[in-house]
N, C-alpha and C positions, 0 to 999 in steps of 0.2 A: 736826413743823411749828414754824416761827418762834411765836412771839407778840409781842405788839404793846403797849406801857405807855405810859402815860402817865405822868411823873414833874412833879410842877407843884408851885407854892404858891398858896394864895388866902389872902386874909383873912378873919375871920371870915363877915363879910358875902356871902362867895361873888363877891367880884370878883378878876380876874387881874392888873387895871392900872386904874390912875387914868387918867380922862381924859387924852386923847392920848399913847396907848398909855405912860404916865409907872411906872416899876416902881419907882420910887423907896423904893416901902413895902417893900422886901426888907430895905432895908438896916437895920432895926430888930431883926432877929433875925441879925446877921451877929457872928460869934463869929472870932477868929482859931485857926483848928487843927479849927474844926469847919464839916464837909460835910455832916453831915444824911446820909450813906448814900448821895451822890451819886457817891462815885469809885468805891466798891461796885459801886452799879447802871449806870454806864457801861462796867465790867470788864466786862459781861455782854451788852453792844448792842455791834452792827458796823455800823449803819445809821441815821439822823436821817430826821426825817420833822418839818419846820415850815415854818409859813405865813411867806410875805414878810416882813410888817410885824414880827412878831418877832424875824426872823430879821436884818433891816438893822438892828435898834435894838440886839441883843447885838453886832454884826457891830463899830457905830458907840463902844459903852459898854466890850466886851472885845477885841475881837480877832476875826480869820477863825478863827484858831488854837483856838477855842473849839469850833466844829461841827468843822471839815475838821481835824486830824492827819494828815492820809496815813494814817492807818489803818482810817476807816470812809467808810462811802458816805449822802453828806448828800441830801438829796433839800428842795428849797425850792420850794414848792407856791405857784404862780403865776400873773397871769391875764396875762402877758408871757415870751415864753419870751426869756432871755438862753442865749450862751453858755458850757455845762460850765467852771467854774474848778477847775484842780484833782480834788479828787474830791465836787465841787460840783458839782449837776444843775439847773437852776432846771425845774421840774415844771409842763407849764399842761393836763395829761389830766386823765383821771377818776381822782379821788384812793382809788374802791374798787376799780377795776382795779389800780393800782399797789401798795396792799398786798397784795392777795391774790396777787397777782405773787410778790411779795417774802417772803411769809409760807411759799409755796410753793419757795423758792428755797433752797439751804444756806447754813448760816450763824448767827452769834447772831442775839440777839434786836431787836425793830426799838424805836427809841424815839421818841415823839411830845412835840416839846417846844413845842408850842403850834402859832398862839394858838388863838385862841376858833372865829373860823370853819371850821379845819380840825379841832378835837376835836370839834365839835358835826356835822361832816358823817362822822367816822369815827362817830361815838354812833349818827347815823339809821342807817349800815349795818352795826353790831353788829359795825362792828370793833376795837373795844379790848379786849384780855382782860386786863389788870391795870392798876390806878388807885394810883400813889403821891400822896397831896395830902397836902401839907405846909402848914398853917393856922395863919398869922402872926396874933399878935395883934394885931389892929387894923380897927377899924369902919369903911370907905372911905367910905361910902354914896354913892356913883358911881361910873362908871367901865365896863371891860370882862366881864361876868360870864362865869362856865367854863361854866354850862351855859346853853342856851338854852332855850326853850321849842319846841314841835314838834317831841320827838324822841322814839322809841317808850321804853315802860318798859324798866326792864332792872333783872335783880335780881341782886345783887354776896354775895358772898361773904367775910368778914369773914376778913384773917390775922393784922394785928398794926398795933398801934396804940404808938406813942412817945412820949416827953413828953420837950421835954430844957429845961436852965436858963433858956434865952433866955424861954418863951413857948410856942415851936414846938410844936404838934401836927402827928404823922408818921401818916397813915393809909394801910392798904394791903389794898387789896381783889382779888378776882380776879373777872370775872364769872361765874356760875353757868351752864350750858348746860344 
């Protein structure tokens, strides 16, 4: 069976984004030649799974070319259904139907690249099985926080933790069942 990751950063503080959805605090740990394990951990996904507002703001800052390649299946979780671009899906179901769909389906692995709304309704229905959070140094104190409040407990499994020169702490957990 598939599984399902999440690969993120937060700042210490536990926010994903400054006030109006702003990620600007990425760019403080941005090294030229270093990815943090992220071309790694995209070798191994054939499938995207993020929330709208996310998803327009890398769309807007990178490129389409960022989620869609033509080589995986983006899935943009929506409360407006547009038309499939590409191998673009804008998603307005039930977001535990559609992984357990897909978790079920052959194939690598699925990836969850935000935001908050969508991780925090995969957390109530215990569908994330590995958590990469990458923790930027720096205190936001406002903003979009990863976890929410009112989601059941869940206990994680510790596999490896990284330190690199910027700052960056790389943690990676798996949940326990």
């Amino acid at each position: 069976m598939r599984k399902l990751s999440l690969f993120i950063a937060i700042s210490l503080d536990g926010y994903i984004a400054k006030p109006n959805d702003d990620l600007s605090f990425l760019k403080i740990v941005e090294k030229e030649g270093e990815d943090y394990g992220y071309a790694q951990f995209t070798s191994e996904i054939d499938t995207i799974i993020i929330g709208r507002r996310t998803y327009d703001y890398v769309i807007k800052e990178i490129g389409p070319g960022h989620y869609d390649n033509g080589q995986r299946d983006v899935y943009v979780v929506t409360r407006t259904e547009r038309p499939k671009v590409g191998k673009t899906t804008f998603y307005a179901g039930n977001i535990a139907e559609l992984v357990k769909r897909l978790k079920s389906e052959k194939g690598k692995n699925i990836y969850c690249d935000g935001g908050a709304e969508v991780i925090n309704q995969l957390l109530k229905d215990d569908l994330i099985d590995e958590f990469v959070i990458s923790v930027i140094p720096v205190l936001l104190g406002n903003g979009t926080r990863l976890f929410k409040d009112g989601r059941p407990e869940q206990t994680l499994e510790f596999l490896t933790a990284k330190t690199f020169e910027t700052g960056l702490t790389q943690l990676h957990y798996k949940r326990k069942k």
